[in-house]
C-alpha positions in Angstrom: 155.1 186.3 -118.7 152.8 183.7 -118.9 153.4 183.0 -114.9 153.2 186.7 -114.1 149.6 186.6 -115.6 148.5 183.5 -113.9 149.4 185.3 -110.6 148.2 188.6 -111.6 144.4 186.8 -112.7 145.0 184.9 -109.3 145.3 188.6 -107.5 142.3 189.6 -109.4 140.0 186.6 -108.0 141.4 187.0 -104.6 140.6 190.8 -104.7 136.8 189.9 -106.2 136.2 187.5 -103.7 137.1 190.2 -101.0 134.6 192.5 -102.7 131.9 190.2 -103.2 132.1 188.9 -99.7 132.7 192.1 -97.9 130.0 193.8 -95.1 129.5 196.9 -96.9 127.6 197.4 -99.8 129.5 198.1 -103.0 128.2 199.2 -106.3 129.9 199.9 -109.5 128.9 201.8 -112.2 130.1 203.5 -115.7 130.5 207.0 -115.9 126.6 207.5 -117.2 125.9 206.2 -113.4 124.2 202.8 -115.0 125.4 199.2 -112.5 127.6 197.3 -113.7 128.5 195.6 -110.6 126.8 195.1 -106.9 128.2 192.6 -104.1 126.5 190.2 -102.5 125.6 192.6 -99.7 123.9 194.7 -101.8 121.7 191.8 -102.5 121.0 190.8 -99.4 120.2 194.6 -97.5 118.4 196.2 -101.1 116.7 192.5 -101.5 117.3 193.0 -105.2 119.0 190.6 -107.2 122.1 191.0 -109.2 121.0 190.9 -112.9 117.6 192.6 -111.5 120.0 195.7 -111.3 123.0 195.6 -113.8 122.5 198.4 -116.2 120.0 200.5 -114.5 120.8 203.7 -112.8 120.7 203.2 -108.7 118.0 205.8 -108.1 115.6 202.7 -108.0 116.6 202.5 -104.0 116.0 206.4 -102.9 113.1 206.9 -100.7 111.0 209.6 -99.9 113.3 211.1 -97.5 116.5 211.1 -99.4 117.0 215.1 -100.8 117.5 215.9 -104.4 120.0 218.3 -102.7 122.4 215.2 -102.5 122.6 215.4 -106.5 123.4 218.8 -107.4 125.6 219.6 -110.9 128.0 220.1 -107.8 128.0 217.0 -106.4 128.6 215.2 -110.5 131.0 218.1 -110.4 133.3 217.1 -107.8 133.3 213.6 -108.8 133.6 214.1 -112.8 137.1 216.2 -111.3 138.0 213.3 -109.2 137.2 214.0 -106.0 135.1 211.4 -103.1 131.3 212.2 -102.2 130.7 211.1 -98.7 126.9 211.7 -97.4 124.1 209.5 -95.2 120.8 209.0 -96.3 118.3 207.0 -96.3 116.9 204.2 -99.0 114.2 201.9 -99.4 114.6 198.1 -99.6 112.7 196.2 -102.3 109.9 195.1 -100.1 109.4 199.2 -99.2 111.2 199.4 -95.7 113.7 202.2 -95.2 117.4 201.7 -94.4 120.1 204.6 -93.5 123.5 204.4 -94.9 126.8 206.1 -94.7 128.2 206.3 -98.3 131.2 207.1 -100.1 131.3 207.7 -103.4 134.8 207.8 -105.7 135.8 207.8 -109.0 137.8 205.3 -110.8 140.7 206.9 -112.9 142.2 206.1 -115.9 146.1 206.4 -116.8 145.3 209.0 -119.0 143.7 210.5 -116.2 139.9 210.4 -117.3 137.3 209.1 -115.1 136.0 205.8 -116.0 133.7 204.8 -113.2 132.3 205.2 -110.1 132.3 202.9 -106.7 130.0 203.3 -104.2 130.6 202.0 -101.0 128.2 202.1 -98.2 127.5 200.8 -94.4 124.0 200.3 -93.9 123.8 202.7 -90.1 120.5 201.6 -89.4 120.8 199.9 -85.8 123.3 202.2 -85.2 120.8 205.3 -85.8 118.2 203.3 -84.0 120.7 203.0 -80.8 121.6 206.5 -81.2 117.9 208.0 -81.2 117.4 205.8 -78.1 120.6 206.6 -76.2 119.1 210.3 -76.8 115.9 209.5 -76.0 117.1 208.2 -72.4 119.3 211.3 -72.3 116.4 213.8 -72.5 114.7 211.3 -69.8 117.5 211.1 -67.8 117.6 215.2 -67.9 113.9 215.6 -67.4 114.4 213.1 -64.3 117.2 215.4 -63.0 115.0 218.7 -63.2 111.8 217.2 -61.4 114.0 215.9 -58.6 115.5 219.2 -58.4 112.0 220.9 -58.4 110.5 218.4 -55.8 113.5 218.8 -53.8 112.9 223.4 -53.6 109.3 222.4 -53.6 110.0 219.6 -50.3 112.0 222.6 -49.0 109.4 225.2 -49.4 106.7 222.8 -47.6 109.3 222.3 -45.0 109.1 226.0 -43.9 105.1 226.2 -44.5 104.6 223.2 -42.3 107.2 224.3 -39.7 105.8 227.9 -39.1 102.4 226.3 -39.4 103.2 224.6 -36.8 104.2 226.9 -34.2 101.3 228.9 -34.9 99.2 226.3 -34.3 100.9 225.7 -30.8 100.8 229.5 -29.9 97.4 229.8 -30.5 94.6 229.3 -28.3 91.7 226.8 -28.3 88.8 229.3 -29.6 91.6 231.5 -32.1 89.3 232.1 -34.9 92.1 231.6 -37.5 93.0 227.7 -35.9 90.8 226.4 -38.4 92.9 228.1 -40.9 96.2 226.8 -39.4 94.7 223.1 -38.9 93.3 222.9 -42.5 97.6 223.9 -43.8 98.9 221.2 -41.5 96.3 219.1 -42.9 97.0 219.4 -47.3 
C-alpha cells in the first residue's frame, strides 16, 4: 500500500506539473466560483500573480466588451447539472489591454455525483483574431480590386467604341464641318 501511494503522489506531481506548465490558461475554482488554483500561464497572459487571485471570484479580468449574456441562471444552470460551457470573449490584462480567449468551462464531479468545482480552461485567440480580421480585410481588398478592374475593363470597352466611331466621323467629315470641333474635342478627353 505504502508503494501504491508513493506512485499514486508521484502521478499526482507529474499531472500538476503538466497543468502548471501547460499553454493554455487554466483556473480552478470551488463551486461558489472563488480561485483556488491558476497556472502559470494565467500569470503570465492576465499579469496577475498567483496569491493576488486565490480566493476571489474571476470577474476581476472581464472587460467592457465581454456580455452579461455569457452568465445567465442558464449558463450556472448547465454547469450546476454537469454539463461544459464553451464561449470566446474578450478580457482585460492587469495593465488594462484586452485579450480574446476561447474558453471551456467544466465541472468537477464527485462520486456521489455532486459538483465540486469548476475548471476553466482557455487559449488566449488574440493573434489569431488579429490574423483573421486582416486575412478579411485583404479579402474585401482583394474583392474591391476585382470589381474596379472589371468596371475599368466595360468602361476601357465603352471608350473603345466612342473613340472608334469618333474617329471615323472625324475622317468623313470635311475641313469647315461645323460639328469637327465637336468630334476633335471627344478624340481629345
Amino acid at each position: 500500500i505504502i508503494i501504491e501511494r508513493g506512485l499514486f503522489t508521484e502521478e499526482l506531481e507529474r499531472f500538476k506539473r503538466i497543468i502548471d506548465d501547460a499553454f493554455d490558461l487554466i483556473t480552478i475554482t470551488d463551486r461558489e466560483g472563488n480561485i483556488i488554483y491558476v497556472n502559470k500561464a494565467f500569470e503570465t497572459v492576465t499579469g496577475y500573480e498567483r496569491d493576488e487571485v486565490i480566493g476571489k471570484k474571476p470577474n476581476f479580468i472581464r472587460s467592457e466588451l465581454r456580455e452579461e449574456e455569457l452568465y445567465t441562471e442558464d449558463t450556472w444552470k448547465k454547469l450546476s447539472e454537469g454539463l461544459p460551457w464553451r464561449e470566446e470573449f474578450i478580457n482585460k490584462r492587469k495593465d488594462g489591454r484586452l485579450f480574446t480567449v476561447s474558453t471551456v468551462i467544466f465541472p468537477i464531479i464527485s462520486s456521489d455525483g455532486n459538483v465540486t468545482h469548476f475548471v476553466a480552461i482557455q487559449r488566449d485567440i488574440t493573434e489569431e483574431r488579429k490574423l483573421y480580421e486582416q486575412l478579411l480585410r485583404s479579402q474585401k481588398m482583394e474583392a474591391i480590386g476585382t470589381l474596379t478592374g472589371g468596371i475599368a475593363h466595360d468602361f476601357n470597352n465603352i471608350l473603345t467604341a466612342i473613340v472608334g466611331y469618333a474617329d471615323l466621323m472625324h475622317i468623313k467629315m470635311g475641313k469647315d464641318d461645323p460639328l469637327r470641333a465637336n468630334v476633335e474635342q471627344i478624340l481629345r478627353a
